[in-house]
TORBA-57124 format. One record per residue: chain; z, x, y of N, C-alpha, C in turn. Coordinates in steps of 0.2 Angstrom, whole numbers, plus 2048, in hexadecimal, padded with zeros to 3 digits. Each point is the difference from the previous one (the first is absolute). Layout:
<pts>
A	Z	X	Y	Z	X	Y	Z	X	Y .
...
</pts>
This chain:
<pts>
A	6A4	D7E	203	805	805	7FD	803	805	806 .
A	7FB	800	805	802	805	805	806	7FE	804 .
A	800	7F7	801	804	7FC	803	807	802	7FC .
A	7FF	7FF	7FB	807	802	7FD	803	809	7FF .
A	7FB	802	7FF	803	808	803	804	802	807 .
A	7FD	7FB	804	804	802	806	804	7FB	805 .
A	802	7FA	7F9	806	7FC	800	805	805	7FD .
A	7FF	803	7FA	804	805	7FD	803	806	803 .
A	7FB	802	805	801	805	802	806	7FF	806 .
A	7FE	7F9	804	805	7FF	805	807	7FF	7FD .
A	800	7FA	7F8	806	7FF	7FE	805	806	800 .
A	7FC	807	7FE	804	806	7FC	803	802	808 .
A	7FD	7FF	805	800	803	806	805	7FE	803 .
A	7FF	7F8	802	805	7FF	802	809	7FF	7FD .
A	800	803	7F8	805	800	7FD	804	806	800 .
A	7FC	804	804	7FF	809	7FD	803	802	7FA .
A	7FB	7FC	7FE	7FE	801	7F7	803	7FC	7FB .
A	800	7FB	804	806	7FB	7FC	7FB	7F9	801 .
A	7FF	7FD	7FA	7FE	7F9	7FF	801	7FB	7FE .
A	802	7FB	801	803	7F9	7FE	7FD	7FC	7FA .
A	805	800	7FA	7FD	7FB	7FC	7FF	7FA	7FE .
A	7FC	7FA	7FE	800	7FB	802	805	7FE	7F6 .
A	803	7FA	801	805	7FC	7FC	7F9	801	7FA .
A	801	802	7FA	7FD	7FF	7FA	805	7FE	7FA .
A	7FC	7F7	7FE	806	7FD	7FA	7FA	7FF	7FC .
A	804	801	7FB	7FD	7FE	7F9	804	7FD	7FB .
A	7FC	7F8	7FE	802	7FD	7FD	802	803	7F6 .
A	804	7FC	7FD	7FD	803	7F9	802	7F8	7FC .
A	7FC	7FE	7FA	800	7FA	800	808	7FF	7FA .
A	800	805	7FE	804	800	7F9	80A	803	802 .
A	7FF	801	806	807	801	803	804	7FA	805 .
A	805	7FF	7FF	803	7FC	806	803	807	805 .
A	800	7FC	808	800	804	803	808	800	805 .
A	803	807	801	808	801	7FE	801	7FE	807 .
A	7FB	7FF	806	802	7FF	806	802	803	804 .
A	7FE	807	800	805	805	804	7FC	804	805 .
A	7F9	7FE	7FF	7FD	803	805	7FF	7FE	806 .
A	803	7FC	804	802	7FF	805	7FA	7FA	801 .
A	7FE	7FF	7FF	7F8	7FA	7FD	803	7F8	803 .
A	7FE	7FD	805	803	7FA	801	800	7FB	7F8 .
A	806	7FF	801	800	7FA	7FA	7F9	7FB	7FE .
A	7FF	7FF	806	7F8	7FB	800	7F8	804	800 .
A	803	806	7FC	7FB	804	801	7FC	804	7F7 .
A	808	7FF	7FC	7FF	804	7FA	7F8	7FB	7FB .
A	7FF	7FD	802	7F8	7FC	7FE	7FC	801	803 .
A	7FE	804	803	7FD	7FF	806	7F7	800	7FD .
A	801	805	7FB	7F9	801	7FB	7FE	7F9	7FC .
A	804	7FA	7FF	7FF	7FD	7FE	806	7FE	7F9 .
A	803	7FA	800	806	801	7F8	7FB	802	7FC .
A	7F9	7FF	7FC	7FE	803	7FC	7FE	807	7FF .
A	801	803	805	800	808	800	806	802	7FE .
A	805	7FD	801	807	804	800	803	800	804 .
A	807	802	804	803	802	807	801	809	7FF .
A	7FE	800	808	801	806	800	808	804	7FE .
A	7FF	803	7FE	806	806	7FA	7FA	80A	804 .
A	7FF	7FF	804	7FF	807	801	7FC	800	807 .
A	801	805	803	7FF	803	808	7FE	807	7FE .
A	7F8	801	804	7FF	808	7FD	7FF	802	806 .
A	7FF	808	7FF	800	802	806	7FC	808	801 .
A	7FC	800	805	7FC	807	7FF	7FA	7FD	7FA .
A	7FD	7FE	800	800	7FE	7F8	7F7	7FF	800 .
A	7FB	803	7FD	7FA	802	802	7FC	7FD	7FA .
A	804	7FE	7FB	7FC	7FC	7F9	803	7F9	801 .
A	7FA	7FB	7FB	802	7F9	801	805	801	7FC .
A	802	7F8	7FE	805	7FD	7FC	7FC	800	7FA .
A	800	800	7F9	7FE	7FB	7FC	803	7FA	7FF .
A	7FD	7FB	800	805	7F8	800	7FB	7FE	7FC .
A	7FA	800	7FE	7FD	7FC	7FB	7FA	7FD	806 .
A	7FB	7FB	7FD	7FB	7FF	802	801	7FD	808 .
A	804	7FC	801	804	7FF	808	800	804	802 .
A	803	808	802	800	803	803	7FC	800	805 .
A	803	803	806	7FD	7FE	806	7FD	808	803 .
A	7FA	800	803	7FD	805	801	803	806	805 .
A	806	7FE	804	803	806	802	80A	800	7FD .
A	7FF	7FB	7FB	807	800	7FB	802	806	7FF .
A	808	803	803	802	805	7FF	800	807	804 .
A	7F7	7FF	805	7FF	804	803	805	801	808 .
A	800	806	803	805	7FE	806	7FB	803	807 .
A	801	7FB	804	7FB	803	806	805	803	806 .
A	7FD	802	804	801	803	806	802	7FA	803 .
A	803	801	805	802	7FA	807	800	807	805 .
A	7FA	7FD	807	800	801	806	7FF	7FB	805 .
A	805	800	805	7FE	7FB	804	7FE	807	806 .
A	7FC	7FD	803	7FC	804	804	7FF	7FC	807 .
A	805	7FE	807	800	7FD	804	804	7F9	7FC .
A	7FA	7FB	802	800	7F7	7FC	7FC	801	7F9 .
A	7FF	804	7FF	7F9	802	7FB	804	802	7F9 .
A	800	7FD	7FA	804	801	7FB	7F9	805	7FB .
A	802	803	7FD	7FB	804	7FA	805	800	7F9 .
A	7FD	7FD	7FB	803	801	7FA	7FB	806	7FB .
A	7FF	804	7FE	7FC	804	7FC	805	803	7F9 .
A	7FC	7FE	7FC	804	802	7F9	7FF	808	7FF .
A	809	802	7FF	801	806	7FF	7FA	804	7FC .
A	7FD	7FF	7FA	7FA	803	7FA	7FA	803	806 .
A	800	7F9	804	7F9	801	804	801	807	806 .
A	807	7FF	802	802	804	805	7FE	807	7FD .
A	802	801	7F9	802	806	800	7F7	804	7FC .
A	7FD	7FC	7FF	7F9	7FF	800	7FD	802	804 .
A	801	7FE	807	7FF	804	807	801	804	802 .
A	807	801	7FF	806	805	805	803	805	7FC .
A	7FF	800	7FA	805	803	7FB	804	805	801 .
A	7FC	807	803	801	805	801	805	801	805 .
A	800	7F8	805	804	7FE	806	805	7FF	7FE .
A	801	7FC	7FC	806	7FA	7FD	805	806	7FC .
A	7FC	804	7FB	805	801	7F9	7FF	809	801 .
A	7FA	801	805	7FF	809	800	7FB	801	7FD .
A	7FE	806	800	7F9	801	7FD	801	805	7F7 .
A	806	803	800	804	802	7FA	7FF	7FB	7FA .
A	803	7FA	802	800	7F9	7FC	7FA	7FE	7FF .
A	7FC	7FD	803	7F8	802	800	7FF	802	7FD .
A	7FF	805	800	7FD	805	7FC	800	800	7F8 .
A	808	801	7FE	801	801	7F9	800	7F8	7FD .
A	803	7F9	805	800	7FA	7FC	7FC	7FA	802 .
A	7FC	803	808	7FA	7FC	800	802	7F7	804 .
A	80A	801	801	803	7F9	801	805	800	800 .
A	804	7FA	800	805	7FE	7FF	803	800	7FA .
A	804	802	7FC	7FF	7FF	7F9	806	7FF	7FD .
A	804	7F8	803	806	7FE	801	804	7FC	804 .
A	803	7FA	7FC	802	7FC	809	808	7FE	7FB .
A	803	7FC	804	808	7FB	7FD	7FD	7FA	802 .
A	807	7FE	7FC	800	7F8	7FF	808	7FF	802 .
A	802	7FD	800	808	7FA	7FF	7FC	7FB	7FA .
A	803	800	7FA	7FF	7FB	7FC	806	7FD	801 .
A	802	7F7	801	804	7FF	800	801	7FA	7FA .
A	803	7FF	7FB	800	7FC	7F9	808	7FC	800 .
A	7FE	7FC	7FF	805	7FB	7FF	803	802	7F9 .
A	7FC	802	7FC	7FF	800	7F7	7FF	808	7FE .
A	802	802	7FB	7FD	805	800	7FA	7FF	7FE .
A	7FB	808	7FE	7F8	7FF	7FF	7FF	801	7F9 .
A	7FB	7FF	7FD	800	800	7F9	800	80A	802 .
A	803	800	7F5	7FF	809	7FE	7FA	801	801 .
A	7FC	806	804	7FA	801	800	800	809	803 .
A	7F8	801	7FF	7FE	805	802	7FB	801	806 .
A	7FF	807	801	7FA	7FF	804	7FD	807	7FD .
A	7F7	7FE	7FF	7FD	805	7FD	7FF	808	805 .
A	800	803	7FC	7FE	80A	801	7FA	7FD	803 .
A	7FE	809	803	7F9	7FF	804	7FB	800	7F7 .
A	801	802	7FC	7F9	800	7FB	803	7F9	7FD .
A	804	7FA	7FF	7FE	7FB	7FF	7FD	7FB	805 .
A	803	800	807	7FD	7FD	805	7FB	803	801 .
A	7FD	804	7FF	7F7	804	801	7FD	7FD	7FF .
A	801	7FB	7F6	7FB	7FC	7FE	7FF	7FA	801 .
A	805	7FD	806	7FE	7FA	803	7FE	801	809 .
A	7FD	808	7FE	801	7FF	80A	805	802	805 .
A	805	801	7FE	805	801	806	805	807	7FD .
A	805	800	805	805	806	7FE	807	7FF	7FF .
A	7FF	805	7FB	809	7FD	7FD	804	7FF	808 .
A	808	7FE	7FC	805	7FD	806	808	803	7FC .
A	801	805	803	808	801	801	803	7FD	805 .
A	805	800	801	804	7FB	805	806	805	800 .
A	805	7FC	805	805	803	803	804	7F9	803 .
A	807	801	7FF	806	7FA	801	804	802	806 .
A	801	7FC	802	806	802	807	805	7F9	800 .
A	805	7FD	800	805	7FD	801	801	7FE	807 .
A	7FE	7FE	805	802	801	806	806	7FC	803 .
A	808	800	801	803	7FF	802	801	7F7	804 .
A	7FB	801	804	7FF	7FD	807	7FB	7F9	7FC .
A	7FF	800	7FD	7FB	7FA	7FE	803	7FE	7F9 .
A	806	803	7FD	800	7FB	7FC	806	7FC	7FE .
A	801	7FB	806	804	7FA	802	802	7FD	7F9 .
A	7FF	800	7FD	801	7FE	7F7	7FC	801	7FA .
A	802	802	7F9	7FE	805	7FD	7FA	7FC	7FC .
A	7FF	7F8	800	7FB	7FE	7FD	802	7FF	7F9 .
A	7FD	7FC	7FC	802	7FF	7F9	801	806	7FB .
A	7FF	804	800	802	806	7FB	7FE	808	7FF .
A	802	802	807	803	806	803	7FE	808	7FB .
A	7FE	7FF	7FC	801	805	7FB	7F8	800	7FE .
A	7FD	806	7FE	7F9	803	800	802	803	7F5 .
A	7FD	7FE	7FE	7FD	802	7FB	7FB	807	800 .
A	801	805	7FE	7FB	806	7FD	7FE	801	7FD .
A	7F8	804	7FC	800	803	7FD	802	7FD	7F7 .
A	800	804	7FE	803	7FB	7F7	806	805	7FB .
A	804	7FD	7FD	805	803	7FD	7FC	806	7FC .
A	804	804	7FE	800	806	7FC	7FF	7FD	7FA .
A	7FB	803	7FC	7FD	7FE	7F8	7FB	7F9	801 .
A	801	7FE	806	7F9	7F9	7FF	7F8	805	7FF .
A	7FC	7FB	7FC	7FC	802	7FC	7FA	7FC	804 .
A	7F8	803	7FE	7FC	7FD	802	800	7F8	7FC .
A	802	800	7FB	800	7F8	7FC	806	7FC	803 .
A	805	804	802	804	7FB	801	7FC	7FD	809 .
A	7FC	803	803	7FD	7FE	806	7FA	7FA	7FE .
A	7FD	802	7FA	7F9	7FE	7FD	803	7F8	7FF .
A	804	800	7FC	802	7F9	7FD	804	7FC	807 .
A	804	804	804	801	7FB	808	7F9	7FC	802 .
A	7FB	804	7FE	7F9	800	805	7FE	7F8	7F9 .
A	802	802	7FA	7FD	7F9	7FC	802	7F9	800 .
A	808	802	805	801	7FA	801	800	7FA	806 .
A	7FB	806	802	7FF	7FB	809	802	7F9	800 .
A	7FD	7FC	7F9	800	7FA	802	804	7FD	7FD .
A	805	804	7FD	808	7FE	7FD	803	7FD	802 .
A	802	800	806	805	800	803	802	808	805 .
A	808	801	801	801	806	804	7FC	805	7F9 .
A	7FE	804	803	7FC	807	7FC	804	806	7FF .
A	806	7FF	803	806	805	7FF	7FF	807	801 .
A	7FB	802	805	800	807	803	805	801	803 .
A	807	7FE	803	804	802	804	806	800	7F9 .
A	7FF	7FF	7FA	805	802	7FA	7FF	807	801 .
A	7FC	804	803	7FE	806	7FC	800	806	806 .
A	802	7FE	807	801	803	806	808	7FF	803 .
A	802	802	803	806	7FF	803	801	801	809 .
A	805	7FA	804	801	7FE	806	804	806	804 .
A	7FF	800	805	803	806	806	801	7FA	804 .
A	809	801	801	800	7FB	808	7FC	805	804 .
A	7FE	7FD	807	7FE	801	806	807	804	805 .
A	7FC	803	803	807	801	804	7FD	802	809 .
A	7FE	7FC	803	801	802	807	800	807	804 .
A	7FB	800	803	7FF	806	801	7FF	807	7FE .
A	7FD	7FC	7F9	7FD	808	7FA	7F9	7FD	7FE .
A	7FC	803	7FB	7FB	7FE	801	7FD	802	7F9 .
A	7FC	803	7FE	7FD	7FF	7F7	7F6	804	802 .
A	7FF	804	7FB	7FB	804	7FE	7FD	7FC	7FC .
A	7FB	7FD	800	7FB	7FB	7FB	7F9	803	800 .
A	7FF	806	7FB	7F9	804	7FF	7FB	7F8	7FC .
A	7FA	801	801	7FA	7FD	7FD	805	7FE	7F6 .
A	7FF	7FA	7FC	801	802	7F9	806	7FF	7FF .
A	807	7FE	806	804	800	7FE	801	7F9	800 .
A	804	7FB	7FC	801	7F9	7FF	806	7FF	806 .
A	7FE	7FB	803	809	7FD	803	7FE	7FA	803 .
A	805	7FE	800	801	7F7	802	805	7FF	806 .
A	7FC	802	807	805	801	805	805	7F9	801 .
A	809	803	803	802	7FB	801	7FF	7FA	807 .
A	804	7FF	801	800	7FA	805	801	804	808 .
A	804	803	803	802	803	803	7F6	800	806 .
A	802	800	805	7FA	803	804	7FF	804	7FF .
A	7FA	804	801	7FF	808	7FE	7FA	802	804 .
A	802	805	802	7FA	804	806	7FC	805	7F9 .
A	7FA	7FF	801	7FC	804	7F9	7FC	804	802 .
A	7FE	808	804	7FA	804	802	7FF	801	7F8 .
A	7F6	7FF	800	7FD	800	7F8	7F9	803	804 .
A	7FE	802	7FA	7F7	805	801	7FD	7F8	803 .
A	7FB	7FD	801	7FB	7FD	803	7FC	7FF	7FA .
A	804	7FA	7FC	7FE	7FD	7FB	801	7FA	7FD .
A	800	7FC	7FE	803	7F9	7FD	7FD	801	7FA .
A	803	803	7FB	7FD	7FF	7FA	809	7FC	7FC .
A	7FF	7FD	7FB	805	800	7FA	7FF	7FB	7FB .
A	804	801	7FB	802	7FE	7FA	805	7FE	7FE .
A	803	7F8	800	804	7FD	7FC	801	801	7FA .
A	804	802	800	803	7FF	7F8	804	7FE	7FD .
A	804	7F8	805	806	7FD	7FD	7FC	7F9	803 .
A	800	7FB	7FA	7FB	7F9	801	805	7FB	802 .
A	807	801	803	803	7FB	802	805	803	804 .
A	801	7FD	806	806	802	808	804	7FB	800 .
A	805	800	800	804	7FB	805	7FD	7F8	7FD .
A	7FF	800	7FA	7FC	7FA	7FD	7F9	7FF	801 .
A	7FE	803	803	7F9	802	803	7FA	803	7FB .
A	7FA	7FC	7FC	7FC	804	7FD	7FD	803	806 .
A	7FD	806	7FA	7F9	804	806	7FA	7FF	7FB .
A	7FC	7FF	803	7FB	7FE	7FB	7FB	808	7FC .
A	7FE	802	7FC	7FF	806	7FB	7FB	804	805 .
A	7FD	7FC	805	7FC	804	805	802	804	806 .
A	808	7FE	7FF	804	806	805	803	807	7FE .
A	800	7FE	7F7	7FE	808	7FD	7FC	803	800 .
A	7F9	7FD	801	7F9	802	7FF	7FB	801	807 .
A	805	7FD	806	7FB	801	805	7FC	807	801 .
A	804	806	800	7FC	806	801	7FF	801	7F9 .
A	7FE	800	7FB	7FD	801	7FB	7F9	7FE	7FE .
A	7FB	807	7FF	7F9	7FD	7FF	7FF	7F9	7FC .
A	7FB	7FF	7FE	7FD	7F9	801	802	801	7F4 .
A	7FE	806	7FF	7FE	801	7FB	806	800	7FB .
A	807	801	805	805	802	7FC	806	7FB	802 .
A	7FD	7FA	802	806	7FD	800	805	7FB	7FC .
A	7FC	802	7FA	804	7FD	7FA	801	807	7FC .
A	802	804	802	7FE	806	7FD	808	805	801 .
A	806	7FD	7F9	807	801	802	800	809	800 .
A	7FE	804	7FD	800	806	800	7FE	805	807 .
A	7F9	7FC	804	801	803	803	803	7FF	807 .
A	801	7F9	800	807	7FB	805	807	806	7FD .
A	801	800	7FC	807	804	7FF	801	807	804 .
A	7F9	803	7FF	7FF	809	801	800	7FF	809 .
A	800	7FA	804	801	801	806	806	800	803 .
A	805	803	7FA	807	800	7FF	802	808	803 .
A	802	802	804	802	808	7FE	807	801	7FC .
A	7FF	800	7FB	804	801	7FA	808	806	802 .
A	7FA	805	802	806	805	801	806	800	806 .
A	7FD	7FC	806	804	7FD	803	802	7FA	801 .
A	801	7FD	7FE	803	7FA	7FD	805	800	7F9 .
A	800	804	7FE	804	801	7FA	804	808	806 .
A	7FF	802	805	807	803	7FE	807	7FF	802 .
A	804	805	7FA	807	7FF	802	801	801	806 .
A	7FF	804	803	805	7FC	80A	7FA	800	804 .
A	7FE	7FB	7FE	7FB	7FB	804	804	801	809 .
A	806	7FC	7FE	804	7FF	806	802	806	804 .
A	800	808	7FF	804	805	802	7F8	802	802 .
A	7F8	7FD	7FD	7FC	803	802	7FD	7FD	804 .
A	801	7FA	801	7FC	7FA	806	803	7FD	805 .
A	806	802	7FF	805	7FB	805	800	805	807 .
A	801	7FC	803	7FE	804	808	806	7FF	805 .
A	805	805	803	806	801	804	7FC	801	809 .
A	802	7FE	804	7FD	802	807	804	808	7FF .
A	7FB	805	803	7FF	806	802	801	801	808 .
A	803	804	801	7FF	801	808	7FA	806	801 .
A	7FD	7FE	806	7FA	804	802	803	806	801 .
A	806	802	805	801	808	801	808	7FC	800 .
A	803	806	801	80B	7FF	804	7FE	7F8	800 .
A	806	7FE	7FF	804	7FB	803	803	7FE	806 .
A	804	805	7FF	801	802	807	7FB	804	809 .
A	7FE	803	7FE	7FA	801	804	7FD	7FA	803 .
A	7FD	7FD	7FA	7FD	7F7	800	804	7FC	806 .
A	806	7FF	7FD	803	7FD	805	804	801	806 .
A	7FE	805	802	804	804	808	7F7	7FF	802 .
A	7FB	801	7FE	7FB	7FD	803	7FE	7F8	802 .
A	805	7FC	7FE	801	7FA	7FF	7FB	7FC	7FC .
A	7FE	803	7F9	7FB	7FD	7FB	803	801	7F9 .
A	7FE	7FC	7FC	801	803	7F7	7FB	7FD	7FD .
A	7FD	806	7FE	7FA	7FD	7FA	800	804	7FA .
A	7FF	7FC	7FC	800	800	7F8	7F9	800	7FF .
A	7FF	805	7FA	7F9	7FF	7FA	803	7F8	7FB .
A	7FE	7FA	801	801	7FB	7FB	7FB	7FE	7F7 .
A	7FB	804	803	7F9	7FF	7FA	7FD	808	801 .
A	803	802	7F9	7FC	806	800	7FD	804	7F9 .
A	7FF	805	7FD	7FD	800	7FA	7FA	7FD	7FF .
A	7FD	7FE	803	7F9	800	7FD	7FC	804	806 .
A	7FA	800	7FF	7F9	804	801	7FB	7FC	805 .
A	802	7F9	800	7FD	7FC	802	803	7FE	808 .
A	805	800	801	802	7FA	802	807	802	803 .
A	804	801	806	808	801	800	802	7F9	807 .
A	807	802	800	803	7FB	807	807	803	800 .
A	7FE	7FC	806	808	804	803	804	7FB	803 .
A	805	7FF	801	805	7FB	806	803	802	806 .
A	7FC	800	804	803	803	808	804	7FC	801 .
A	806	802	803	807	7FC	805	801	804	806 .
A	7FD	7FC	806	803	803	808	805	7FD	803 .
A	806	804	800	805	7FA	802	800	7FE	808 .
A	806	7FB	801	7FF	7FC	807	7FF	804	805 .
A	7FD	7FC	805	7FD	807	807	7FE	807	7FF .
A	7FF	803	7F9	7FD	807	7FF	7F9	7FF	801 .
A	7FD	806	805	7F9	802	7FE	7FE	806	7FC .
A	7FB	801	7FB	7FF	805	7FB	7F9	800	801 .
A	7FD	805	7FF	7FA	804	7FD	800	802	7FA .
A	7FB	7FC	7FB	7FE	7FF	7FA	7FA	803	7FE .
A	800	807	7FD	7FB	804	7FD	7FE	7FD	7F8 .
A	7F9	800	7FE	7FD	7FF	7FA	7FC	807	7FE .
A	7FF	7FD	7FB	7FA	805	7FD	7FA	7FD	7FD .
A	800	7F9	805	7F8	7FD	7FA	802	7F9	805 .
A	7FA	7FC	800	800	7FA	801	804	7FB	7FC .
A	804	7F8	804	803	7FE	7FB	802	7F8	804 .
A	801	7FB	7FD	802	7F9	800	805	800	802 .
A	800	7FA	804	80A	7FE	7FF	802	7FB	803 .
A	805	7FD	7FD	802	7F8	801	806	802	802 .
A	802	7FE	807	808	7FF	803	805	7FA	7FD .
A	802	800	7FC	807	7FB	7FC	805	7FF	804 .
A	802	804	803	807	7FC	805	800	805	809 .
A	801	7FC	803	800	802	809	7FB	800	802 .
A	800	802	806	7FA	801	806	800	805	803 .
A	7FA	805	803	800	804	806	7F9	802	803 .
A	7FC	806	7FD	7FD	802	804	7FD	805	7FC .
A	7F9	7FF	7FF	7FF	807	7FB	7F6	801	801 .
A	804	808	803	7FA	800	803	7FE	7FD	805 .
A	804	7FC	804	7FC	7FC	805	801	7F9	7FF .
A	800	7FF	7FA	7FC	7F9	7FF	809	7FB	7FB .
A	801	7FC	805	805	7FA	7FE	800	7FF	7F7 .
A	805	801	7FD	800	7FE	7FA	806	7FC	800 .
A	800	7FC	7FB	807	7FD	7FB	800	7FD	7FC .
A	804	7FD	7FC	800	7FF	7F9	803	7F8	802 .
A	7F9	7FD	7FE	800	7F8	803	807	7FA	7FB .
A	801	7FC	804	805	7FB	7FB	7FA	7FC	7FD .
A	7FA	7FD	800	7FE	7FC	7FE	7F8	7FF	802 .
A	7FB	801	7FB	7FA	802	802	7FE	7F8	7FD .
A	7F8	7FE	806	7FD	7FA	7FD	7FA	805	7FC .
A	7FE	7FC	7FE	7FA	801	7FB	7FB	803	804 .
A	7FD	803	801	7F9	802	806	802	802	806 .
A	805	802	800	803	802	806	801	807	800 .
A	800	802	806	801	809	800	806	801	803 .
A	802	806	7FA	809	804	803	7FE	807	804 .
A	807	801	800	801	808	802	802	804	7FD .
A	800	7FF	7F8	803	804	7FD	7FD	805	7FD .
A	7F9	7FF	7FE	7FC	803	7FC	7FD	808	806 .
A	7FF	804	7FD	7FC	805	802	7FC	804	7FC .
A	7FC	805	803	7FC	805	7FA	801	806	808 .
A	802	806	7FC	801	806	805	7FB	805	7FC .
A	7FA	802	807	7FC	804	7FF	800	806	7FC .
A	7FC	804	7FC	801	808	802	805	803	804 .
A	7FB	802	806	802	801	805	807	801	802 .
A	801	7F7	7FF	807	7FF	805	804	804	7FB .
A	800	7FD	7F9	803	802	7FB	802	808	801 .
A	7FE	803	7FF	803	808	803	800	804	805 .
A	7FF	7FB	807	800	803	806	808	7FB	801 .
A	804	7FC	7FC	805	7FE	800	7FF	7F9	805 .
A	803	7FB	7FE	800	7FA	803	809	7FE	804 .
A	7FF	7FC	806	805	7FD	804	803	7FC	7FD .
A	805	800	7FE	804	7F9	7FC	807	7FF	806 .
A	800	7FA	801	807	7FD	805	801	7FC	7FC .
A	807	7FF	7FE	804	7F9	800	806	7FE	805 .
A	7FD	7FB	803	802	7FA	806	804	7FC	800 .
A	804	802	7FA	804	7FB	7FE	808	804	803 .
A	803	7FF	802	806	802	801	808	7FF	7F9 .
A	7FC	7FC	7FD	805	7FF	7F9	7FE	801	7F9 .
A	7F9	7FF	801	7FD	7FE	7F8	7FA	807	7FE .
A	801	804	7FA	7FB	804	7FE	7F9	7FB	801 .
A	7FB	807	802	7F9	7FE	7FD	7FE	802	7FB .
A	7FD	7FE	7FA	7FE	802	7F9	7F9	7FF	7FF .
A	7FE	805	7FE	7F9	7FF	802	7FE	803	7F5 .
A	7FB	7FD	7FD	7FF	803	7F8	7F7	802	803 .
A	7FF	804	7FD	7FD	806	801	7FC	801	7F9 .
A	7FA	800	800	7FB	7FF	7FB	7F8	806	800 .
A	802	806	7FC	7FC	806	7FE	7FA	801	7FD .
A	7FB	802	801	7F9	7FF	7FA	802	808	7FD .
A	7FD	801	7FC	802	807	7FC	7FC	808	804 .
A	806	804	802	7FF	807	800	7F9	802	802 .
A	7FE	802	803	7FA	806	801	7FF	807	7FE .
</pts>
């Protein structure tokens, strides 16, 4: 371990304070996948056809996957990448920050959360996902883990076509009843189970984004979607048929103790009633980009950054824009992820861009994790491009 302390220590050093993330894909067996993550075509199997094709890229990301008894022992997690002369080092971020924490994230963060406690993803679907939840921290407690609120971004730049059906389901109509969810649930092996009679569809829109607290139902659409969530995989199906596609009753019951899984009353109560029945769902979850400060200030500095994900406790992001041949100095207030989406330059020192085409097991440049440290002593951003913005999406653990 000491070996690895002071691989970590050169990596953070030689980045000033900046670390490279190595490509983390996670397959999922019950999705077809939208193809947008820039994933060589001869690559989207790469876990095997009977695992699924990969439909997601995570990032920052310090918890496994849950994939069921397959799962692969570092599924999901993301490691460091140092190359050190010819000498390559991969160290998984969890273990880094195991050693180094106080280096990595500050000793603030430490202190009050002990870790990392949040990563994104790019889920990309060809299909939408079935109606579903994800359990509070006191229902995920009684299987072990911690609830999962989540957070939607739209990003522009990645979605080349909108996929089979563009629209997101929320939440459930005004006057739906716990029987009218009970008798969905008795019909699993009906045929459709008709949860989505009883919820209604939001088109998607490109560069807005959506508040999804633990409890709430939604059936994301098609559309690629950047997702900053607490550091958790838990959920709950609650619609037994997609795109023609059964789920089988153990994708409602995955996180569900052992005792209660035919058990529709307290399957129901994993419902947060009062959010999900409310009338402006949409006026209370729907997410507009925010600018950080002026507008104008931003861009006589030659930058524009927006708040994209915000509203929750857990978890926020942002979308930095450096436009052509500008360089900027970029302050934070806390450590934070981030995957560059379109251009190339310079950050920090260290070559970044937003690749056309990744093989499977191959390492980019696009991925980073920015120190403490760096984070509020302000980081170098250059864009080298003399035509094309750098965008870079920006991924936050929660507040100190």
């Amino acid at each position: 371990m000491a070996g690895e302390s002071a691989v970590i220590e050169r990596a953070i050093d030689a980045g000033k304070g900046v670390i490279r993330l190595f490509p983390n894909w996670v397959p999922r067996a019950f999705c077809i996948p939208g193809k947008r993550l820039k994933l060589h075509q001869d690559d989207y199997y790469a876990f095997g056809a009977h695992r699924g094709g990969i439909d997601e890229r995570w990032f920052a990301s310090t918890v496994k996957a849950d994939n069921g008894p397959e799962t692969l022992e570092d599924e999901g997690l993301s490691y460091i990448y140092f190359k050190d002369g010819e000498v390559e080092h991969k160290i998984l971020l969890r273990d880094a920050i195991e050693l180094s924490g106080e280096k990595i994230l500050g000793k603030a963060v430490m202190e009050k959360y002990g870790g990392w406690l949040m990563f994104a993803k790019f889920f990309d679907n060809m299909e939408p996902l079935p109606h579903h939840l994800h359990q509070d921290d006191e229902k995920a407690a009684l299987v072990g883990q911690k609830g999962k609120p989540e957070g939607y971004y739209f990003p522009k730049q990645l979605n080349n076509h909108p996929g089979w059906f563009p629209y997101t389901f929320f939440g459930l109509n005004p006057g739906t009843t716990r029987d009218d969810v009970i008798e969905c649930l008795k019909n699993w092996d009906n045929g459709d189970n008709g949860i989505l009679y009883h919820s209604s569809a939001y088109k998607l829109k490109l560069g807005t984004g959506w508040n999804v607290p633990p409890g709430i139902l939604h059936a994301p659409g098609s559309l690629l979607t950047y997702e900053p969530q607490r550091s958790s995989d838990v959920f709950a199906m609650f619609q037994n048929i997609v795109w023609d596609q059964f789920m089988p009753w153990d994708f409602l019951v995955k996180d569900v103790p052992e005792e209660h899984k035919k058990d529709l009353d307290f399957i129901v109560d994993l419902i947060d009633w009062e959010a999900n029945l409310d009338p402006e769902f949409y006026k209370n979850r729907f997410l507009e980009p925010k600018p950080v400060k002026s507008v104008e200030e931003m861009r006589d500095e030659g930058y524009e950054e927006n708040w994209i994900v915000y509203g929750s406790e857990y978890f926020s992001a942002k979308e930095l824009t450096v436009f052509p041949e500008r360089e900027v100095v970029i302050k934070d207030s806390g450590p934070y992820g981030l995957i560059v989406i379109e251009g190339h330059g310079k950050f920090q020192g260290l070559e970044i861009g937003a690749p056309d085409v990744i093989r499977f097991g191959q390492m980019t440049k696009d991925e980073l994790f920015v120190t403490y440290e760096a984070a509020i002593n302000g980081v170098v951003i250059k864009n080298e491009s003399d035509s094309q913005n750098l965008v870079i999406l920006k991924h936050f653990g929660p507040e100190v």
